[in-house]
C-alpha positions in Angstrom: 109.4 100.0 75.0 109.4 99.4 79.1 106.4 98.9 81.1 106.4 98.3 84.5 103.8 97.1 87.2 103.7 98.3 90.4 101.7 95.7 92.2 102.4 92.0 94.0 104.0 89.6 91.7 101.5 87.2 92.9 98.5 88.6 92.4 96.3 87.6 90.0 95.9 91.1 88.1 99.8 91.6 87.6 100.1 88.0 86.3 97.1 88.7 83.4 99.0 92.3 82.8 102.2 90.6 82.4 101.1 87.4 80.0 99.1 90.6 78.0 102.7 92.7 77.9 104.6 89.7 77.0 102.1 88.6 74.2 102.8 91.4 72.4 106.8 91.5 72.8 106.7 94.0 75.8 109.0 92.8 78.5 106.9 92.6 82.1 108.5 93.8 84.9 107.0 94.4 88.3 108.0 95.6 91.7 106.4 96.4 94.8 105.3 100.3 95.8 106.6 99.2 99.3 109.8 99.4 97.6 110.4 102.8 96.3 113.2 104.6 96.9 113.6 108.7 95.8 116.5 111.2 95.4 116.6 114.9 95.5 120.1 115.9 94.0 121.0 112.2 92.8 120.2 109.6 90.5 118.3 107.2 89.9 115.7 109.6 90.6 113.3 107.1 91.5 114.5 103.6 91.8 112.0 100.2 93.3 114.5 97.0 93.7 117.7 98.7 91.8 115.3 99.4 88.8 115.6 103.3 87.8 111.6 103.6 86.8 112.4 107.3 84.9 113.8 105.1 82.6 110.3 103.1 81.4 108.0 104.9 79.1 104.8 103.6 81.5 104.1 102.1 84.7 100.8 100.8 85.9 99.8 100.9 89.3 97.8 98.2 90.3 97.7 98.7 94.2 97.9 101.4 96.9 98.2 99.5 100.0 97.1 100.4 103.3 99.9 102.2 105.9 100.6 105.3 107.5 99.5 108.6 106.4 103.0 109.6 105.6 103.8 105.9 103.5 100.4 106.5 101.6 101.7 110.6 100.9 105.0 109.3 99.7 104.1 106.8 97.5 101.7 109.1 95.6 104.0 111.8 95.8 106.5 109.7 93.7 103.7 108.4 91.2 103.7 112.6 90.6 107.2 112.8 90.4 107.6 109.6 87.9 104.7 111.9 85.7 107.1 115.0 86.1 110.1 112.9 84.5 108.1 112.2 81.9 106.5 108.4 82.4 103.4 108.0 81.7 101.7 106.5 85.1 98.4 104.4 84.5 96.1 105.5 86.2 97.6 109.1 86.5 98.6 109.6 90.3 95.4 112.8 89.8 93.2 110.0 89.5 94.2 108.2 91.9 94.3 110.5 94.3 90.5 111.3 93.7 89.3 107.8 93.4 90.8 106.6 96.3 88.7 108.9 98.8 85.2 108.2 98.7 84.1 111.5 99.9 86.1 113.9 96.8 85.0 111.5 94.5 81.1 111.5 95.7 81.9 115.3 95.9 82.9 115.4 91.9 80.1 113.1 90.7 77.7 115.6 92.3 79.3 118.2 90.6 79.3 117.0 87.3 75.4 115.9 87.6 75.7 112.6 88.1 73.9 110.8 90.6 75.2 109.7 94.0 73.9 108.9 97.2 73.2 111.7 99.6 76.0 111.5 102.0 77.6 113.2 105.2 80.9 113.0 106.0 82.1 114.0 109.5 84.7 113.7 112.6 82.2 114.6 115.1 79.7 111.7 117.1 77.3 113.7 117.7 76.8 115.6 114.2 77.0 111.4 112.5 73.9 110.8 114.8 72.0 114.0 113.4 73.3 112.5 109.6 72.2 109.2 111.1 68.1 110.4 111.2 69.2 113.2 108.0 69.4 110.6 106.2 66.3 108.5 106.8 67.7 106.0 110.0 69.5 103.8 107.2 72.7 104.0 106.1 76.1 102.9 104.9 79.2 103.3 107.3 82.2 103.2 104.8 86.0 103.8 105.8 87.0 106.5 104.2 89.5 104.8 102.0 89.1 100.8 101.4 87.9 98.8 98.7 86.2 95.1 98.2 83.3 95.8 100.7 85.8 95.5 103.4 84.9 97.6 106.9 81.6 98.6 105.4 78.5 97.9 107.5 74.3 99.3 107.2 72.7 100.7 110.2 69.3 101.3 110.4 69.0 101.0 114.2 69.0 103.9 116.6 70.7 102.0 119.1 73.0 100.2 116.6 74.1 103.6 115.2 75.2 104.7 118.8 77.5 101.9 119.6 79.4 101.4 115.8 79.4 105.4 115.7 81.1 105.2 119.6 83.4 102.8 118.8 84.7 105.0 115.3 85.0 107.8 117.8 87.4 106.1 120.4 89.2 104.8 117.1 89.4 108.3 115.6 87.6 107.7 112.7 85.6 110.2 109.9 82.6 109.6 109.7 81.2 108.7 106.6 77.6 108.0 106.0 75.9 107.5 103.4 71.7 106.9 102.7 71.0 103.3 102.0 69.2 102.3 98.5 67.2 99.6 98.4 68.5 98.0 95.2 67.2 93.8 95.6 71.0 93.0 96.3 72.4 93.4 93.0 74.4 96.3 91.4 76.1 96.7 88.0 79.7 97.0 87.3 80.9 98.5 84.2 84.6 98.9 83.0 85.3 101.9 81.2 88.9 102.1 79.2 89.5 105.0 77.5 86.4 106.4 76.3 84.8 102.8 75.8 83.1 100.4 78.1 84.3 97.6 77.2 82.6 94.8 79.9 79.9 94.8 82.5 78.5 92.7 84.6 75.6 92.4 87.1 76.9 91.4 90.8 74.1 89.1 93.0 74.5 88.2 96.4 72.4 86.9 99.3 73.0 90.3 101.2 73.1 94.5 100.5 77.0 93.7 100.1 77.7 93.1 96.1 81.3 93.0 96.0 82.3 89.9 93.9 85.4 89.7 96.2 82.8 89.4 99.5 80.7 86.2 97.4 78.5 87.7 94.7 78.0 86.0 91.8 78.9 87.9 88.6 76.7 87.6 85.7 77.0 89.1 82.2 75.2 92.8 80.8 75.0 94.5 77.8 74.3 98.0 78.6 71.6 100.4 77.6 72.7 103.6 76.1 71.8 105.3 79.1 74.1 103.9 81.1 76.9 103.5 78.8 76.9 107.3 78.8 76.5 107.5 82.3 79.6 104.7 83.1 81.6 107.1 80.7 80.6 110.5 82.0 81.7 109.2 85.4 85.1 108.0 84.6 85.7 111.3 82.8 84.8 113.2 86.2 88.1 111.1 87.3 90.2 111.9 84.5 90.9 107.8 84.6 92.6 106.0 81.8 90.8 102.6 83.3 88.0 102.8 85.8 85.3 100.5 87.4 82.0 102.2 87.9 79.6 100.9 90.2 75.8 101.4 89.6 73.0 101.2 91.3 69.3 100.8 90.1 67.1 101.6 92.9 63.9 99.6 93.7 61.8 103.2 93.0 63.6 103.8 89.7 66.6 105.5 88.7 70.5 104.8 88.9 73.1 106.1 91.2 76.6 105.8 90.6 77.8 104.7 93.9 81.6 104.5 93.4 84.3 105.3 90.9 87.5 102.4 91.3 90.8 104.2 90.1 92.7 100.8 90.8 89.7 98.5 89.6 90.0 94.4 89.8 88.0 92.5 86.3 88.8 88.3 87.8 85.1 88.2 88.1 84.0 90.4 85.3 86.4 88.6 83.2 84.4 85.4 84.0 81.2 86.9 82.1 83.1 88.0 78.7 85.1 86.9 75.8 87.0 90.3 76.0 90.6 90.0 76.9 90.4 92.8 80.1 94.3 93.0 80.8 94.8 92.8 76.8 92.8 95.6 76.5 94.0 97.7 79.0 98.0 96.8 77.9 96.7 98.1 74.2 95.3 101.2 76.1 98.7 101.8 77.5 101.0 101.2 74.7 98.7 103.2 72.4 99.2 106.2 75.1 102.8 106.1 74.6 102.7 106.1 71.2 104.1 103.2 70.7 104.0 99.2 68.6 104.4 96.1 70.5 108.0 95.7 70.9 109.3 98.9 70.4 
């Protein structure tokens, strides 16, 4: 059996996944996405660092990093082609390709029922200030794509809104805005493999951001039923094999799932829980490919 990571050797996420692979007799190899080379008409078909990747039965993908339009299209256009040859990619490059973009995957949680922020996505300065008041003069500016908490920033100021919504437009931003719930600075995280949550937490933090990677503190949950359905429901929307789904309980009542993390981190969750979180997901993976540890 060969699974591979496609991630930063150094990163704290590929070194739990490879101790969990190698724990259970499953050579760990990783390689960089930056590093991806593809043939047409010659082989390997796919190769990262001389490594032909048709040749493993799974790879998991533990970062899309930022670049061009073009670098970001390749590199999922290969994930596609790795699933074509017949590896099994975790999570599938379909996911991934959903979760990454905030507005499709606000657009399929609204589909499928779930609750989500009311939000507006748009290229236009003028038609973000109408969102602006649409959506009650306070809101969420999120990139697009991005992760962590990074470029996101609240407005609830007329004038504010102007200038940040000015300065998107000179940068040729989208727009996309999205109505802020008051929620007392803490959110819930739950990680969903398979059809199982298996860990959650509570983030606090002294501001509206709750991203354990911006300061909050993590804290352990046990879940109601309610929202052990409704963590599940929403990584099914995705088709993920492994998702984080962030929640949030508004100060009026009622949850809203907020975002759906194809590429999900657990260093802080793993803090609250005696649940081995890369263990788990490795077992996930191998039990996908039909396979026994050391096969």
């Amino acid at each position: 059996m060969r699974i591979g990571i496609l991630g930063s050797r150094r990163g704290w996420h590929v070194g739990a996944l490879m101790r969990a692979l190698e724990g259970r007799g499953i050579p760990a190899e990783c390689f960089p996405i930056t590093r991806l080379v593809a043939k047409i008409a010659g082989e390997p078909r796919v190769r990262a660092e001389e490594r032909a990747l048709e040749g493993y039965d799974a790879i998991i993908v533990r970062t899309i990093p930022g670049g061009t339009l073009e670098q970001i299209i390749f590199r999922v256009d290969v994930l596609h082609r790795l699933e074509d040859l017949g590896v099994r990619v975790v999570n599938p490059a379909r996911t991934i390709e959903r979760a990454v973009d905030k507005y499709y995957t606000s657009a399929l949680l609204e589909d499928a029922g779930i609750p989500t922020p009311r939000t507006v996505v748009t290229e236009r300065f003028d038609e973000a200030m109408e969102a602006f008041h649409e959506l009650g003069g306070d809101v969420v500016v999120k990139p697009l794509f991005g992760s962590e908490g990074r470029g996101m920033v609240r407005v609830c100021d007329q004038d504010a809104a102007y200038r940040v919504f000015r300065a998107l437009e000179l940068g040729r931003y989208v727009f996309y805005l999205q109505e802020f719930i008051p929620h007392a600075n803490w959110d819930i995280r739950a990680f969903v493999i398979g059809d199982e949550v298996v860990a959650a937490m509570v983030r606090r933090a002294e501001g509206w951001k709750t991203n354990v990677a911006r300061g909050a503190k993590a804290e352990p949950l046990e879940l109601s039923e309610e929202l052990r359905e409704l963590s599940l429901k929403a990584s099914a929307v995705l088709e993920a094999d492994y998702a984080g789904v962030d929640i949030l309980e508004a100060e009026g009542g009622g949850y809203y799932v907020t975002e759906v993390n194809g590429i999900p981190g657990w260093r802080g969750l793993q803090s609250t829980t005696e649940v081995d979180i890369a263990g788990r997901i490795v077992e996930h993976v191998v039990g996908l490919i039909g396979g026994g540890s050391g096969d």
